[in-house]
Every structure is written in C-alpha cells, then in structure tokens.
C-alpha positions in Angstrom: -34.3 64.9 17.8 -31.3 65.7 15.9 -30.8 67.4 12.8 -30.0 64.6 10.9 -33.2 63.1 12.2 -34.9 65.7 11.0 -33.3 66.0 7.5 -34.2 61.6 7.1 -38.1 62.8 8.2 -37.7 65.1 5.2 -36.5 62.8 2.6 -39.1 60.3 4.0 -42.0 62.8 3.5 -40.6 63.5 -0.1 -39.3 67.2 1.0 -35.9 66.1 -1.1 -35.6 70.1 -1.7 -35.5 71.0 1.6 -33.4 67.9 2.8 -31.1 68.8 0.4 -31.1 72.3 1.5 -30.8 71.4 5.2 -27.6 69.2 4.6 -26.4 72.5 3.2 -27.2 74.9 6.4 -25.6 72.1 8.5 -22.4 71.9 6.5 -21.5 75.9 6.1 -21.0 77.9 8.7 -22.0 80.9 6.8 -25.8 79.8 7.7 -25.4 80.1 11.3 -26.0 84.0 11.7 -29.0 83.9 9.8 -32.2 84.0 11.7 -34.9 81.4 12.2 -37.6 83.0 9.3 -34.2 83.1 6.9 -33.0 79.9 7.2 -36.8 78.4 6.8 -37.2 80.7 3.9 -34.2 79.0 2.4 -35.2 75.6 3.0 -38.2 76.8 1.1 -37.0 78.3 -1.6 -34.5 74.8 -2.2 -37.5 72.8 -1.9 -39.6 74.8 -4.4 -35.9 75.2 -6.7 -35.5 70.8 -6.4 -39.5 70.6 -7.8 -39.4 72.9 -10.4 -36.2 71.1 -11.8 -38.0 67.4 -11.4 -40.6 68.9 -13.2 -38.6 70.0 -15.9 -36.9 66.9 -16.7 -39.7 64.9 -16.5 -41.8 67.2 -18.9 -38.9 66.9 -21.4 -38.5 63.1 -20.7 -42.4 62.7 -21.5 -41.6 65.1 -24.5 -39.4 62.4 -26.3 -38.3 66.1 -28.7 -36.3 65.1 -31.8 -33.6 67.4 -30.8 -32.1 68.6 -27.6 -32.0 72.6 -28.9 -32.0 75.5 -26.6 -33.1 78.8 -27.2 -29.6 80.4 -26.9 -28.2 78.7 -29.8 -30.6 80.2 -32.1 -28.6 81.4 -34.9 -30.1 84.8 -36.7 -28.6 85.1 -39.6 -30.5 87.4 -41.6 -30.9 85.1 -44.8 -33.0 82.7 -42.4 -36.0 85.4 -42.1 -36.1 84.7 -38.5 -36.8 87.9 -36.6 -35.0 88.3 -33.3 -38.4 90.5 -32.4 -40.4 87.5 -33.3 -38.6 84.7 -31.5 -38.3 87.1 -28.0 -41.7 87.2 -28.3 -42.0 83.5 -28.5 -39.7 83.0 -25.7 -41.6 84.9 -23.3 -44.2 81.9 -23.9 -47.3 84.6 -23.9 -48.7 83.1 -26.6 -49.0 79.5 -25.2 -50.9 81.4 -22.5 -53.1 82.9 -24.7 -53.3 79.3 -27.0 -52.0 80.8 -29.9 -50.6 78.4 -32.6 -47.2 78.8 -34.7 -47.0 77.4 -38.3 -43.4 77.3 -39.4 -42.3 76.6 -42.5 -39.5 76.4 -45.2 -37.3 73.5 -47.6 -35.6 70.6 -45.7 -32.6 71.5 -43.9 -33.6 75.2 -43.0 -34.0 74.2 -39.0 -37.5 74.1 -38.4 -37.4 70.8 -36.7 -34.5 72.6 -34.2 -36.4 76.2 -34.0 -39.5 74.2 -32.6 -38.1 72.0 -30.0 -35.9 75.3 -29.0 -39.4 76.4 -28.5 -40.5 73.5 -26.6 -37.4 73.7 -24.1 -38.4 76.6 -23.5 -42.0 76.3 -22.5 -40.4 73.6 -20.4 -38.2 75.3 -18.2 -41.4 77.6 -17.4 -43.3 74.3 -16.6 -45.7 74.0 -19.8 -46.3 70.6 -21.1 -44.8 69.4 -24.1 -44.9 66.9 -26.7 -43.8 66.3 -30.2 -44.8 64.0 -32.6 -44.3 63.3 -36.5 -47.5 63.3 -38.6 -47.1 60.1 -40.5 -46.1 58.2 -37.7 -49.1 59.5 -35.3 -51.6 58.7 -37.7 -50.4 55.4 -37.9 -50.3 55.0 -34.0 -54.3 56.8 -34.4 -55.1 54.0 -36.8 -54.2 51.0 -34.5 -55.7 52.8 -31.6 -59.0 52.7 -33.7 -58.5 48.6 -33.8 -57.4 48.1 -30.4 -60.4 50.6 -28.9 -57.4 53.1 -27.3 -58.4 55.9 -29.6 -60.4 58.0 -27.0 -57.7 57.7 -24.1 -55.0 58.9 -27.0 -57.1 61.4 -28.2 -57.8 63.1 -24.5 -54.0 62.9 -24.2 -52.8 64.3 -27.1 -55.6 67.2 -26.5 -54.3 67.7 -22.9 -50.9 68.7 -24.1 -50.6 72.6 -23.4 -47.9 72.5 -26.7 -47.8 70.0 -28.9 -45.5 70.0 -31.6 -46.7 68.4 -35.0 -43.7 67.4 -37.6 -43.6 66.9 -41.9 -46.9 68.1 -42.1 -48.0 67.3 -45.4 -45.3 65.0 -46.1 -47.1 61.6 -47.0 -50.9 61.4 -48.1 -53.5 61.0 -46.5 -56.2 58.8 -45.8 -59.9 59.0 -45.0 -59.5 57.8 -41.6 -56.2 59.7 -41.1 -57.4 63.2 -42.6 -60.8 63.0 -39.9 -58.0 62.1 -37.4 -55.9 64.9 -38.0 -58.6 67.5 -38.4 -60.3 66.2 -35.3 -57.0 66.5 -33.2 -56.9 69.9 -34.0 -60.3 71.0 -33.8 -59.5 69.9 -30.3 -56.4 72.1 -29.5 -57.6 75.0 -31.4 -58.4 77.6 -29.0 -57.6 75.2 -26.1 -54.0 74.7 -26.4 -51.1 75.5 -28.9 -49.6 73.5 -31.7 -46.8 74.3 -33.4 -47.5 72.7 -36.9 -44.0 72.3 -38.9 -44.0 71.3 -42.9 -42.2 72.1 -46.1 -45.6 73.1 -48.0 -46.4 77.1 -48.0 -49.5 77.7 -45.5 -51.4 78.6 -48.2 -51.7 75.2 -49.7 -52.4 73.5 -46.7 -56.4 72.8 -47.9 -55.3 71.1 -51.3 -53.0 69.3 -49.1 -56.0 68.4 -46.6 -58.2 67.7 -50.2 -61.7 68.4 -48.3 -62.9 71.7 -49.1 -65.3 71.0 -45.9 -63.0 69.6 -43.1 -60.4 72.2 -44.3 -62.7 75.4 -44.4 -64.3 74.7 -40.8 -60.7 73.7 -38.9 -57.6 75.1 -41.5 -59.0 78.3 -41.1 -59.7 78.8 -37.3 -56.2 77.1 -37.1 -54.4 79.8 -39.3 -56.5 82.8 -37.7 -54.7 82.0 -34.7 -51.7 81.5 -35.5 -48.1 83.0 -36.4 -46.9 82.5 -39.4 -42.6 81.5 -39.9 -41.9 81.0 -43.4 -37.9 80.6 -43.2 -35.6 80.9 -46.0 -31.9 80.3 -46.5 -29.6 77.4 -47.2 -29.8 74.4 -45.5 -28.3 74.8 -41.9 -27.7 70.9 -41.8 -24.7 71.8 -44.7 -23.8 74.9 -42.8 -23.3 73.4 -39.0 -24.0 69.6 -39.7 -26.8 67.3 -38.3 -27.9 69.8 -36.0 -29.7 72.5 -37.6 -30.1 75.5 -36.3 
C-alpha cells in the first residue's frame, strides 16, 4: 500500500487532521530523520489541532454573535471602569467552569454588546458553547414556540448552552407570558450554566423592571449572588472608534 493510499484511507475515515498532516511528512524532507513514535505523534497532534479548529468555527457559526470582537482589542481606557484584573480573569474562562454569571452594564454606545461577544470568542477557542440572543426578539420566538408546541425542545436548548449571552435587557416591557419565560430560562441556567445578562438599567433595578416582587425575589436574587457585576462608564465608544465599539 502506498502512502497516498494510506493518506485517501484517512480522509475516508474522517482523520482530515492526520491526512493533512501526512501530506505534510511526505512533502518535507525535514520529517524523514524523525523516528516512527515522532512522526505518529505528529500526525496526532495535526489531527487533534484540525478538530479543535472545526470545533471552533462551528461553535461560533451556531453562535450567530452580533459582533466578530476578540479579546485583544479590548481597549482599557481608564474612563471605561473596565479593570484589566477583571477581564484576565474572565479570559481564563474559570468562571464558566464554575457557572458563574456576568451582568454588564452601562448607557448605549459604551461597548457592552462588543465586551460580551469578546467574551464569547473566547470561551470558544477553549471549546465552550456559545450563543447570543436579544431579549425582545427571544421572547418573541418563546411566544410562537408556545403556539406551535416547540417550547420545550427550545427551552432544553437554550438551557444546554454552557454561555449564553442575553442582550437589551430591560429594553421593551414585558408580558405575562414573556416575564414567566424569561424567569424560567434562567432559573434553568442559574447554577447550571453562565449567562452573561447585558442592559442599560443599573442591577439594582432589575426587579421593578421584572414588576413581580415573587418571580424576582426567588430567581433575580440567586442570579445576582452569582454573578459579577460590570457597570462601565465613559463616552460612547461607537463616536470614539465608529460602529464597532469597543
């Protein structure tokens, strides 16, 4: 059998990494003095570097972020209030492990919408799923599923996320059915998952927001408990650096 044989009985099992990597070995001669363990471990290694990157883009493809940010673009200005401390703490991802929750705040314009899906990148490239969605428009979505008898599957999916990003919290009013919806979905992911929960509002008037003293104590509060809090500050970055705030 020859090695091109072998590298076609790769790519038909799906090895693509390892194919790839074999191509590789085949076409530079610098492979040839390694040893029989090296070269496998390389093919290895290429196979395991090929999934981790299909994962990645297909993570951020199911994602559908608002923004393409990336962490090193973060710009710390010290009027923002954004703590380099904080954020490499947040970049190390620890606290999606640990299904803590991030509440970030502040007046249009001032980049929370950016910061998040930086965030979200992030927990990408170290293979955490992601997902972000605006408020108004998922409670819409929730409300046909309720008519059309998807609710449940949407529900389990939505909860299965490992971090979810939710957008313009508090921006439109809610309804009966959407305020149960919304408190439900994160009864869910509280203490399961992490939710990074973005809104112009200040945290602290989140349960006049939610207007039911009961829904709001038994959820709001095991929400915020968990949670950091991000207030930023600042001019609006979209006047600063145009569309893309950062």
């Amino acid at each position: 059998m020859t090695i091109m044989n072998t590298a076609q009985q790769l790519r038909d099992l799906r090895l693509l990494g390892m194919a790839e990597g074999l191509d590789q070995q085949m076409l530079q001669s610098a492979f040839l003095g390694a040893s029989f363990e090296q070269r496998l471990q390389m093919l290895v290694d290429a196979e395991t570097s090929h999934r981790d990157s299909q994962r990645y883009k297909r993570i951020l493809r199911n994602a559908k972020l608002k923004v393409q940010s990336i962490p090193e673009d973060i710009d710390f200005r010290p009027s923002r209030g954004i703590e380099k401390a904080t954020f490499a703490d947040l970049l190390t991802c620890a606290w999606i492990y640990k299904q803590l929750n991030v509440l970030m705040t502040g007046a249009t314009g001032t980049g929370k919408t950016w910061l998040a899906c930086a965030l979200a990148v992030q927990a990408a490239r170290r293979g955490i799923t992601v997902a972000y969605r605006r408020v108004g428009r998922l409670l819409e979505e929730m409300a046909i599923a309720h008519e059309d008898g998807s609710i449940t599957k949407m529900r389990n999916q939505l909860a299965k996320v490992q971090l979810l990003i939710l957008d313009d919290f508090g921006l439109s009013t809610l309804t009966n059915r959407g305020r149960s919806d919304l408190m439900e979905l994160l009864d869910d992911r509280v203490g399961s998952h992490s939710t990074i929960i973005l809104g112009q509002m200040p945290v602290k008037e989140w349960h006049s927001f939610i207007n039911d003293p009961a829904l709001a104590d038994a959820i709001l509060d095991r929400l915020v408990h968990s949670s950091l809090k991000i207030p930023l500050k600042g001019e609006s970055m979209r006047r600063l650096k145009g569309d893309g705030a950062q």
